[in-house]
C-alpha positions, -999 to +999 in steps of 0.1 A: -426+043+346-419+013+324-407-008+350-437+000+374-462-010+341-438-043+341-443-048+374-479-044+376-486-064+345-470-096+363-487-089+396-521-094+368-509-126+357-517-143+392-550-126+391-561-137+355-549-171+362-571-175+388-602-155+375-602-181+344-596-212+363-630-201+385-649-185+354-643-221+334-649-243+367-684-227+369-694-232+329-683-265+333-702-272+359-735-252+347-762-277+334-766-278+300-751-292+266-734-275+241-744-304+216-776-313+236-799-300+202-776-330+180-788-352+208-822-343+200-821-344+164-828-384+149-812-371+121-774-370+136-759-406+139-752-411+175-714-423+161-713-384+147-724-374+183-697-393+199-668-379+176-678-341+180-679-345+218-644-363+216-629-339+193-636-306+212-626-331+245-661-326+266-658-353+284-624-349+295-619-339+333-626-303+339-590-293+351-574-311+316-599-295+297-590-259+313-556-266+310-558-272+275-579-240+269-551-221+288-523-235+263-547-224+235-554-191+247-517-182+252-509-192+216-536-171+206-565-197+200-599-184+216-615-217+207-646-227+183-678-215+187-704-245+187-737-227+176-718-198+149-696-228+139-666-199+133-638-189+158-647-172+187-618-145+182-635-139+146-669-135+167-655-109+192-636-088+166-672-086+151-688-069+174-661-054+195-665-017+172-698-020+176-698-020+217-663+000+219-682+031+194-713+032+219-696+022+252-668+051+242-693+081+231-712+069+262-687+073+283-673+109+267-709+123+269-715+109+305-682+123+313-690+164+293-723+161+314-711+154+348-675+174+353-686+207+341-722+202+362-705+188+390-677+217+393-704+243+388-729+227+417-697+226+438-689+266+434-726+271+449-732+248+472-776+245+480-783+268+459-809+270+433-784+253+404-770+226+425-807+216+436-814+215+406-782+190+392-786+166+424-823+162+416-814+156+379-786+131+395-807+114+415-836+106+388-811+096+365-796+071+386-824+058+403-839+046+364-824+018+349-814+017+315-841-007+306-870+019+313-853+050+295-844+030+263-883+021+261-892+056+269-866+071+244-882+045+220-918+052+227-908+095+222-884+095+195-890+063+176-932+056+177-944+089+190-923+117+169-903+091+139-871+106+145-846+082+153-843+044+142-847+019+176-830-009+155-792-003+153-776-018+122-738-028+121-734-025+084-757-002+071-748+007+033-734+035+018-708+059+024-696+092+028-717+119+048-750+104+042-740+071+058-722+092+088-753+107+093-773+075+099-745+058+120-750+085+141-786+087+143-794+056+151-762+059+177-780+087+197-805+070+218-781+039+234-755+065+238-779+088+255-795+061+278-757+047+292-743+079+291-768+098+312-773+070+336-733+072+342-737+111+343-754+107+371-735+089+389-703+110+383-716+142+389-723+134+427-689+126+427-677+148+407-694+179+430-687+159+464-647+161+454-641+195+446-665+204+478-640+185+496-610+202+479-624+237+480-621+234+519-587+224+519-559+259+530-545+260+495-575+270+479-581+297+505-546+310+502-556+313+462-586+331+469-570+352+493-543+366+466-576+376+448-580+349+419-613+345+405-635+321+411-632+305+380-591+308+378-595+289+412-617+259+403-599+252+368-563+256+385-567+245+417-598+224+425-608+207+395-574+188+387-570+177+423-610+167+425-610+147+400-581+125+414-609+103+430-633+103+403-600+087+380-608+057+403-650+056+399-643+061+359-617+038+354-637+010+378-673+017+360-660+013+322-662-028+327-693-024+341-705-003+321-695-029+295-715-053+316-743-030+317-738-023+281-757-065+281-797-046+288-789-016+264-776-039+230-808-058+239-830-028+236-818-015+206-809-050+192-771-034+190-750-062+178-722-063+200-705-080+225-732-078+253-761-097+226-731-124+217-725-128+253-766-128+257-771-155+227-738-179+236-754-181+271-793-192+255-775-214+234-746-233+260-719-219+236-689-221+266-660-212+242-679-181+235-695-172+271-659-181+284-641-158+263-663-128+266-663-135+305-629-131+306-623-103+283-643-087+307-622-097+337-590-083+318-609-051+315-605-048+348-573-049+352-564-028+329-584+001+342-571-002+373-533+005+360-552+033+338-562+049+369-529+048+388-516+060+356-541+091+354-528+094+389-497+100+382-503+127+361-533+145+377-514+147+411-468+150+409-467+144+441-477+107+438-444+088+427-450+056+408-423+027+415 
């Protein structure tokens, strides 16, 4: 096992490499200035102008500049952020709870929704129930995020005053009273992400174990007279749910990405707005960063998933 995660880690290292060199290539190339409001401003000596531009090296060539954002990055420098005027890492570690708390419950909720619901649509296949889920499925996946947060906001915000539609990173307090809020004003982006991916999952989720309740195995289960339900937690669900490992593990950074519209919404302040505002405001270092924490995301789920594999199904042998 440890020398497959070895191995798999230094296959990424080709991949990262080569994701960064293209993700700084285009910002580089984007129009726009990073220092283009100090241009504007008669107040900034054009000699001050000069020295910031030759001290974060912008007009370098673009492949010394990337290679001297490389060397950073390895020794752990994430760069300088030109509109927050602190280090990017700083930035990030900010709002990463934020995102990782609502991303996370998101993705636990969309996850309690759609395997239980999907299973039980698969036992009873066109029947009244599983109508009824795909239906659900199929509304909740055809609306985007944008629309239900506005709807949950126009319900449960204006209309009934039950839940907060600004979240706040550092609400005061403590103890039980401050839990409470934290998860109050939680409720509505976690419900709008983690329903939308619900949907999603479910018709996987039911398409799976229809596919694995056909298989001869199953039948020789039911013929030695196990119930129905002994049968679909022993025998269908674990081996269903092999594909879905893949869909789950390949959503999460894009549900990240997704994540953008959402934190916009409920003015969350996590890493989607930063990415959102360092874009509005040519901040590279930041957009770059973010970009490719994103990237690495990606690659990390994926050994996740052949990880999960490994587990859900013995009979695949990781070398």
């Amino acid at each position: 096992m440890g020398a497959y995660i070895l191995r798999r880690l230094l296959i990424a290292i080709p991949s990262l490499l080569g994701i960064s060199l293209i993700l700084f290539v285009v910002l580089a190339l984007a129009p726009g200035d990073p220092f283009g409001e100090l241009a504007a401003n008669p107040n900034v000596p054009p000699e001050v102008r000069a020295a910031l531009r030759l001290k974060f090296g912008l007009d370098d060539p673009i492949f010394t500049r990337y290679l001297r954002w490389l060397w950073a990055m390895l020794h752990g420098d994430w760069g300088f952020s030109f509109a927050s005027r602190v280090n990017v890492d700083t930035l990030i570690l900010q709002r990463l709870p934020t995102t990782l708390f609502v991303v996370g419950s998101s993705q636990i909720l969309a996850l309690l929704v759609a395997v239980p619901v999907g299973l039980y649509a698969a036992r009873r296949p066109y029947s009244l129930a599983d109508q009824v889920a795909n239906t659900l499925a199929f509304v909740g996946f055809s609306l985007p995020t944008f629309f239900t947060g506005l709807l949950f906001i126009l319900l449960f915000s204006i209309k009934l005053g039950w839940l907060p539609f600004v979240y706040q990173a550092d609400l005061p307090g403590t103890g039980l009273a401050w839990a409470w809020e934290n998860i109050r004003q939680a409720i509505m982006p976690v419900a709008v992400l983690g329903f939308f991916q619900a949907a999603s999952y479910t018709r996987y989720v039911r398409a799976s174990a229809l596919d694995v309740a056909r298989l001869d195995y199953v039948t020789t289960a039911r013929a030695k007279g196990l119930t129905e339900g002994t049968v679909t937690r022993r025998h269908i669900a674990r081996n269903a749910l092999i594909p879905v490992v893949t869909l789950v593990a390949l959503q999460i950074p894009a549900v990240f990405g997704g994540a953008i519209v959402t934190e916009q919404i409920f003015r969350i302040p996590g890493i989607g707005s930063l990415l959102i505002d360092a874009m509005l405001a040519n901040d590279t270092p930041v957009v770059m960063a973010v970009t490719f924490v994103f990237a690495g995301l990606v690659v990390l789920f994926n050994l996740v998933a052949d990880l999960l594999y490994g587990w859900l199904d013995p009979r695949i042998a990781l070398r």
